[in-house]
GUDO-481101 format. One record per residue: x, y, z of N, C-alpha, C in turn; residue in one letter. Coordinates in steps of 0.02 Angstrom, whole numbers, plus 50000, padded with zeros to 5 digits. Example, Ala and Ser with C-alpha at 12.3 -4.5 7.8 and 13.67 -1.06 7.14 Angstrom:
BEGIN
506604971650390506154977550390506604983550390A;506424988850354506844994750357506455000250394S;
end
This chain:
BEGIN
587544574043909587894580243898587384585843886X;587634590943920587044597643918587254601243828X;586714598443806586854601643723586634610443722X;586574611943773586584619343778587214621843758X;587534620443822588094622543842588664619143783X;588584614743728588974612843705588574610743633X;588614616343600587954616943531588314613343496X;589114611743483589424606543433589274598143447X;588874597343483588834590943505588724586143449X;589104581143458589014577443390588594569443422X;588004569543378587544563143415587884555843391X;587634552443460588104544843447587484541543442X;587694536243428587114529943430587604524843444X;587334519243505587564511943519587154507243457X;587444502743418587294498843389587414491243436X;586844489943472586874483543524586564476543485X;587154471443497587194464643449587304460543524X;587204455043517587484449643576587954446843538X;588564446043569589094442243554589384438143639X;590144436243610590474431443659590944438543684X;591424436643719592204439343736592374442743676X;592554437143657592974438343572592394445143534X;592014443943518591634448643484591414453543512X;591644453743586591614462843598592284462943592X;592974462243631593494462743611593734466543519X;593414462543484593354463943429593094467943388X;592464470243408591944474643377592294480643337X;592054481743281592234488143241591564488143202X;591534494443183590984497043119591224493543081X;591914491243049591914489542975592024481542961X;592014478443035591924471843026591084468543074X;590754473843056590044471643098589384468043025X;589084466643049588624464842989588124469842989X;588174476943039587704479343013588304485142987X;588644483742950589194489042927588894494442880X;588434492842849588044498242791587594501842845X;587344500842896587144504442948587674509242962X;588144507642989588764509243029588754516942964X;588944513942899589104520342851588574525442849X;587724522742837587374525842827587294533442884X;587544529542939587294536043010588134540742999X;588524537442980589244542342945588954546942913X;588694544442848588564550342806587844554042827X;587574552442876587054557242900587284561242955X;588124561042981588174563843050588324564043090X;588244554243115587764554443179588564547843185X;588694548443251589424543543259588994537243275X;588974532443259589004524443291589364519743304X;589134517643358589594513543408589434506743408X;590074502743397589464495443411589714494243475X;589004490743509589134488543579588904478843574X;589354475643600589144469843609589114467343663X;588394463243685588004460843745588204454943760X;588314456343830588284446643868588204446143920X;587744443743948587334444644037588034446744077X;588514442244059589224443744120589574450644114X;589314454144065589734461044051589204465544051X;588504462344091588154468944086588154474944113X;588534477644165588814482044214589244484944166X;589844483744104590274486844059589514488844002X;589024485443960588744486643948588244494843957X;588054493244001587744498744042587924505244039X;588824504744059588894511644047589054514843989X;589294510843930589254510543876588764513743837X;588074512343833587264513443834587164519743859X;587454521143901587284526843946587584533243909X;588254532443887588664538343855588604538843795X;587954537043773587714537743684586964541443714X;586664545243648586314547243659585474543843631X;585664537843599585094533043586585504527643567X;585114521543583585374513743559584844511443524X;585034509643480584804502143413584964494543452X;584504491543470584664485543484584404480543438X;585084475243421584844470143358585044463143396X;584474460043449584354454443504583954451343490X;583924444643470583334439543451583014438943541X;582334435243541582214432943592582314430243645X;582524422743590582844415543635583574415343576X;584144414943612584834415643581585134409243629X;585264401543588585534395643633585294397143699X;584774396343694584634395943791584524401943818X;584514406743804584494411443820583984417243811X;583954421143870583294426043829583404431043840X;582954436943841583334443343854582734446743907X;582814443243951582464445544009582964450044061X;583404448944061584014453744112584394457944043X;584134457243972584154464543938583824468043949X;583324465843936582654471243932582534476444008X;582914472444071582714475844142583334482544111X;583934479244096584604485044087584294489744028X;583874487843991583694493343932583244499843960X;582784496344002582114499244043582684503144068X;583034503144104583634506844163583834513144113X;584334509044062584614514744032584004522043993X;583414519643982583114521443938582874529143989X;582884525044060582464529244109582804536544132X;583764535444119583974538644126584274542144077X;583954543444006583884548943975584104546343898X;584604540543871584714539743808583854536643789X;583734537143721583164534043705583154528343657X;582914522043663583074514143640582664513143584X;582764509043543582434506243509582714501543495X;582334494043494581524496243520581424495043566X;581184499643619581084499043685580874491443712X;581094487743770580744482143786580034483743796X;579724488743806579014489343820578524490643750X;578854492143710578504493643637578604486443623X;579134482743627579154476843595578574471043644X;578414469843695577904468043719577374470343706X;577074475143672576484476843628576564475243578X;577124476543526576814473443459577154469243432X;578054466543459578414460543443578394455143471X;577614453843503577334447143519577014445343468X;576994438743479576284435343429575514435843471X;575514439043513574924442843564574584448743513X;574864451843463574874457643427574524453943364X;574434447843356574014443343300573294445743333X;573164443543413572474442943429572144449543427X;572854457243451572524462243471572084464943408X;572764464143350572584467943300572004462843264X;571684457043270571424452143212570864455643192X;570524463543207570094465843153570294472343135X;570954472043131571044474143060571344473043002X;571224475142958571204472142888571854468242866X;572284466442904572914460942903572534454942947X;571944454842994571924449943032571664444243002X;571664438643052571324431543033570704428143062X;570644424043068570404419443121570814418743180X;570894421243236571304420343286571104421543344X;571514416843406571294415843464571704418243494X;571524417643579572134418643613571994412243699X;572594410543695572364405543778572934407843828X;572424411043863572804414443902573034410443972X;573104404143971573494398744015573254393744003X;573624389044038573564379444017572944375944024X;572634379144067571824377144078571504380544014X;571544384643982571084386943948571214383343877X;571834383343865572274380343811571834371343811X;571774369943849571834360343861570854360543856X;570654366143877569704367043855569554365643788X;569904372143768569604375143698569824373043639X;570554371043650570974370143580570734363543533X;570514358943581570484351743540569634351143510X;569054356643529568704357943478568624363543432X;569334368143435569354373443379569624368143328X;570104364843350570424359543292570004358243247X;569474353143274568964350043255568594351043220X;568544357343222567654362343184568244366443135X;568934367743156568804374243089569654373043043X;569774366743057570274363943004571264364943051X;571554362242990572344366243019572514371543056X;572594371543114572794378243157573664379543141X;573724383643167574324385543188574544388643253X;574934385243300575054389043352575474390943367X;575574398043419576294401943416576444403443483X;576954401343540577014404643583577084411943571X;576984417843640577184424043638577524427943599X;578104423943627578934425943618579504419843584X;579694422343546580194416643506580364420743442X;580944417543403581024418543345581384410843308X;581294411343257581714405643214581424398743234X;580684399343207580174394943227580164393343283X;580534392343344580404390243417579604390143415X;579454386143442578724386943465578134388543433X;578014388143356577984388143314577524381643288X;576874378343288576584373443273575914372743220X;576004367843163575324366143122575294361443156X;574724360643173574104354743204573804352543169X;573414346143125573064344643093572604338443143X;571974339743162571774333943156571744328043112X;571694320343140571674315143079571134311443077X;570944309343027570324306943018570224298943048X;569504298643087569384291443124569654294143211X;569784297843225570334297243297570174305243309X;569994306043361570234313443413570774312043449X;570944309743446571604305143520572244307243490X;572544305943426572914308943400572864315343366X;573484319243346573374322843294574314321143251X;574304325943209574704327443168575174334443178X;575644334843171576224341243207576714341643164X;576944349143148577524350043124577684357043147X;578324354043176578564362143196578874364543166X;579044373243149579334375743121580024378543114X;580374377143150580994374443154581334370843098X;581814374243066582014370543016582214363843028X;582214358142964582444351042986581954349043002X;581264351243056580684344743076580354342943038X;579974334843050579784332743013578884329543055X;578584328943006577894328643037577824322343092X;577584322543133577484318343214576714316443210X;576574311143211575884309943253575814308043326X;575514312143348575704313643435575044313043467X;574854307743524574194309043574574164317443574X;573414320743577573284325843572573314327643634X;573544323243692573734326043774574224327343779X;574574323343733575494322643732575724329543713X;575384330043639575664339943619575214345243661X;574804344243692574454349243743575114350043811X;575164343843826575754346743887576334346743845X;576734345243800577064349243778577314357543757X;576594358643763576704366743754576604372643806X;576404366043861576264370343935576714375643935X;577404371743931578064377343953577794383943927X;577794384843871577654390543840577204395943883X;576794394443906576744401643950577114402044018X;577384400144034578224401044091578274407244049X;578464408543993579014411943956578774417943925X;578284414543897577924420943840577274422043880X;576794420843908576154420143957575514419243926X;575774416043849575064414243831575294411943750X;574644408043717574814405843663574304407343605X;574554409543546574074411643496573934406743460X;573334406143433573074401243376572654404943319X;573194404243249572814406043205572734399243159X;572114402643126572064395743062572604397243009X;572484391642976573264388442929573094392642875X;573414394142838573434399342778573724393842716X;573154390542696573574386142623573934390242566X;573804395742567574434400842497575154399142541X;575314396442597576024396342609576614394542548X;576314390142513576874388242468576964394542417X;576694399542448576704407442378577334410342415X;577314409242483577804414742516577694417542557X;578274420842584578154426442631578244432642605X;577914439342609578114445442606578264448442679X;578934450242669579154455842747579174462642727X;578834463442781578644471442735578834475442797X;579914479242768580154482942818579894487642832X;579874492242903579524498142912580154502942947X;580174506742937580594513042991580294515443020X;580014516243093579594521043111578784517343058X;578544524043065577924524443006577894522242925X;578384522942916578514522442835578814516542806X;578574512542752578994506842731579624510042721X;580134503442728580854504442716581084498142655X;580634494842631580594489742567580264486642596X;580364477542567580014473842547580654465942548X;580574461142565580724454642551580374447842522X;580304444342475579884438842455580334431142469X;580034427842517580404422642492579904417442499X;580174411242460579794404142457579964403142532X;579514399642577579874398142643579654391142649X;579784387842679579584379642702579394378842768X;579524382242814579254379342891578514378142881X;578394376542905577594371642926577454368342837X;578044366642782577634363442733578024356942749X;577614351342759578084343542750578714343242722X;579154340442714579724341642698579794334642630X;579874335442550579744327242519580064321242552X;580194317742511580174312042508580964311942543X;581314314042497582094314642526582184317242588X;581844320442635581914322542677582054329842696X;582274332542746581964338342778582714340942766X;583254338242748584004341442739583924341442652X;583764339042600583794339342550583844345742500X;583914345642458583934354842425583134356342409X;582734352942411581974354442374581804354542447X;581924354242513581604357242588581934361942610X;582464365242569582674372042598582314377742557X;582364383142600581904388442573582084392642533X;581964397242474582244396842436582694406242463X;582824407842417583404415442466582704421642455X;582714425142518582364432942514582634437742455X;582134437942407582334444242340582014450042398X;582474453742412582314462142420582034466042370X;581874470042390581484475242331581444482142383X;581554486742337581334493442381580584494842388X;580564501342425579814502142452579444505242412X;579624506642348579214508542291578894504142227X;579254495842262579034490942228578404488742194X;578164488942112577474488442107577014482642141X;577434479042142576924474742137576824474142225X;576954477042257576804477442341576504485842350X;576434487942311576004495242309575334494242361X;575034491042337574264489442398574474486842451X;575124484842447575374483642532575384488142549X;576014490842525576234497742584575744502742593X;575124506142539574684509742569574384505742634X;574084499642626573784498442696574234498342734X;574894497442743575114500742795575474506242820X;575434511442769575584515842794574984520642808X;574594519142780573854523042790573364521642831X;573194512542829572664509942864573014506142927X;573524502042924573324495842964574034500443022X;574674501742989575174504043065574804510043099X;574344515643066574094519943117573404516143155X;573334511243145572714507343194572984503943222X;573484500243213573844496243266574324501543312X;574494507943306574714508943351574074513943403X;573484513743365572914516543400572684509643463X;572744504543425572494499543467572854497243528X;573604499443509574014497443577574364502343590X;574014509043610574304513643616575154516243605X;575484515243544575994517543540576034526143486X;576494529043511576404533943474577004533343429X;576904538043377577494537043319578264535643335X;578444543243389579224541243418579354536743450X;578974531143464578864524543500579014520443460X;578994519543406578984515643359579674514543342X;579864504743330580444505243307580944509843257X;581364510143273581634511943194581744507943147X;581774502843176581654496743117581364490843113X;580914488443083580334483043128580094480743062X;579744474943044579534471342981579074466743018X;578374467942969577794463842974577834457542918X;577734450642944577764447142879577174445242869X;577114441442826576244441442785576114434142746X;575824432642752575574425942695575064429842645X;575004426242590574554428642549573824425942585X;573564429342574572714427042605572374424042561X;571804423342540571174420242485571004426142451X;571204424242386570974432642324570274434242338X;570404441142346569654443842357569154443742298X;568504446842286568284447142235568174448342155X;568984453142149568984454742107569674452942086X;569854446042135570474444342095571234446342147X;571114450242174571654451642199572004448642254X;572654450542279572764446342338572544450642401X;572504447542432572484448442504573074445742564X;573254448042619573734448142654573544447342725X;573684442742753573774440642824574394441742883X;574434443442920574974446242958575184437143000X;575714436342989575894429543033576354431643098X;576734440243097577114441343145577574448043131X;577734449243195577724456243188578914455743198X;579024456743176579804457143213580134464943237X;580094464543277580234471943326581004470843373X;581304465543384581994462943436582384463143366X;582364460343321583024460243293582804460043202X;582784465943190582574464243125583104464743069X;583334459443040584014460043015583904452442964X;584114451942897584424456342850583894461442826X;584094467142794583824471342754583734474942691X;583224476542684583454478642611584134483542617X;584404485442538584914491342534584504496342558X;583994497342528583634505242542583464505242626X;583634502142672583464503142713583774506442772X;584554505242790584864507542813584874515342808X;584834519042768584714526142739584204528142794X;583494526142775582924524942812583094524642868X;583364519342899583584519942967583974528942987X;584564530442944584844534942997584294541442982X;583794543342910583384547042937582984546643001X;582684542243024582024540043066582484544043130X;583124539043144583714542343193583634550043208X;583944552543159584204560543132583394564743175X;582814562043153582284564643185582194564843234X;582204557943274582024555743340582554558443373X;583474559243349583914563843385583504571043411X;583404573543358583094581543354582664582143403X;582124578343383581584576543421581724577343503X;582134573243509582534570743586582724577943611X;583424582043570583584588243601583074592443583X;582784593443562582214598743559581864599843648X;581644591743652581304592643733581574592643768X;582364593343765583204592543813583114600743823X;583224602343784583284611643776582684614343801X;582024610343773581524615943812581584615243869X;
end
């Protein structure tokens, strides 16, 4: 719509979820789970729409997308079988013809890969980390990084909800075997010929086109910190005990002492994550988007880096490792965040008609 010619224009936003039949049929703001979203862009303004995705309705989709003036998309990777490779072509489409996405499929291939471990690994979130950039290189190198520098961890590309997701341990007396646990809730540790889990993970570049290897971070049993971002700016903070890659006891991998324990939220003024959020709002998101060229309005509107604690530095303190970046679907959130969201919006709207009008 020409916002010249029509200065009352009131801005929409598509709120895009994958569902079935039933759940587009169904869709409302006040029965969605991102419903405190839904209110927050109310009281900033701004109308939202929920739209729900499914390869067979992507043509209803489409035009949907099209008659908003930006979309929020909240799409895991791999969803039962599924990926979002014929989203991401319909997002590229819609995006080209004038609404603006987040997060773009092309921002999210820069920094909502686990590719974004190797780019960024010197700076001050990075690790020890590799990258094998196909099955030949993978089947060279990997079985004497094992060897020389302890527990790895490996990550396909693309995935969420551990898919693809592996601690490796060599075992002592034997190169022939190793030791495996994937991260996938429920698994339980495997001793596997070290040829056996090498072509097991071939698939993985079909999909994602390469595989990261960082070393194992023993503070896992401290937690994870997710540290939400809007754009540039934290939007809070999450802590939780997590269990993927820790053995699962004695009782097994369904028991209550192998589930993880619940994410405490905290807002973004939280003390005790203060030396987080300066490094990233100061040091590490304006170098990572120097390093992979993104510029600020590029940037999700809503995206969370998670972190292991690292090895206390010298004077005691913690330190922080980046394990992954979530840019496709970053959901649950803090309270303070949604707010956050419809500012970042409200800008990037402006932003948008500003260069509509000039």
């Amino acid at each position: 719509m020409d916002t010249e010619r029509h200065p009352s224009h009131r801005h929409t936003v598509a709120i895009l979820s994958r569902g079935d039949a039933a759940a587009r049929r169904e869709a409302t703001a006040q029965n969605s789970r991102f419903v405190r979203v839904f209110e927050a862009f109310a009281a900033a303004g701004i109308e939202a729409r929920p739209v729900i995705y499914d390869e067979s309705v992507a043509d209803a989709v489409r035009d949907q997308l099209l008659a908003a003036d930006g979309v929020l998309v909240w799409v895991d990777p791999i969803h039962q079988g599924k990926t979002r490779a014929h989203l991401d072509d319909l997002l590229r489409d819609v995006a080209a013809q004038g609404p603006w996405v987040s997060a773009h499929p092309d921002v999210i291939l820069k920094m909502g890969v686990k590719d974004v471990l190797y780019r960024t690994r010197r700076l001050g979130w990075g690790a020890d980390t590799h990258r094998y950039e196909d099955a030949a290189a993978f089947r060279a190198e990997f079985p004497s990084r094992l060897r020389a520098n302890g527990p790895r961890v490996l990550k396909q590309n693309r995935g969420n909800g551990g898919q693809g997701v592996w601690k490796v341990e060599a075992l002592p007396d034997t190169e022939s075997v190793v030791r495996v646990l994937h991260a996938q809730r429920g698994s339980m540790p495997e001793d596997v010929p070290l040829e056996a889990f090498i072509a097991r993970c071939e698939p993985y570049f079909g999909w994602g086109g390469c595989i990261i290897d960082q070393i194992f971070q023993p503070r896992l049993p401290d937690g994870m910190i997710r540290c939400y971002m809007s754009g540039s700016k934290v939007a809070g903070f999450g802590h939780q005990r997590i269990k993927a890659l820790i053995p699962p006891p004695p009782e097994g991998p369904d028991s209550p002492e192998a589930q993880p324990g619940p994410r405490v939220m905290h807002g973004p003024d939280a003390p005790q994550f203060g030396a987080l959020r300066r490094s990233m709002e100061n040091e590490w998101t304006p170098g990572m988007m120097e390093l992979l060229d993104i510029d600020e309005a590029s940037l999700p509107v809503i995206w969370d880096a998670d972190f292991l604690y690292g090895p206390k530095d010298a004077a005691g303190a913690d330190t922080y490792v980046l394990c992954e970046i979530n840019a496709s679907s970053c959901f649950a959130i803090p309270e303070e965040a949604p707010a956050a969201i419809a500012r970042t919006v409200g800008r990037r709207l402006r932003l948008a008609q500003g260069a509509h009008a000039g």
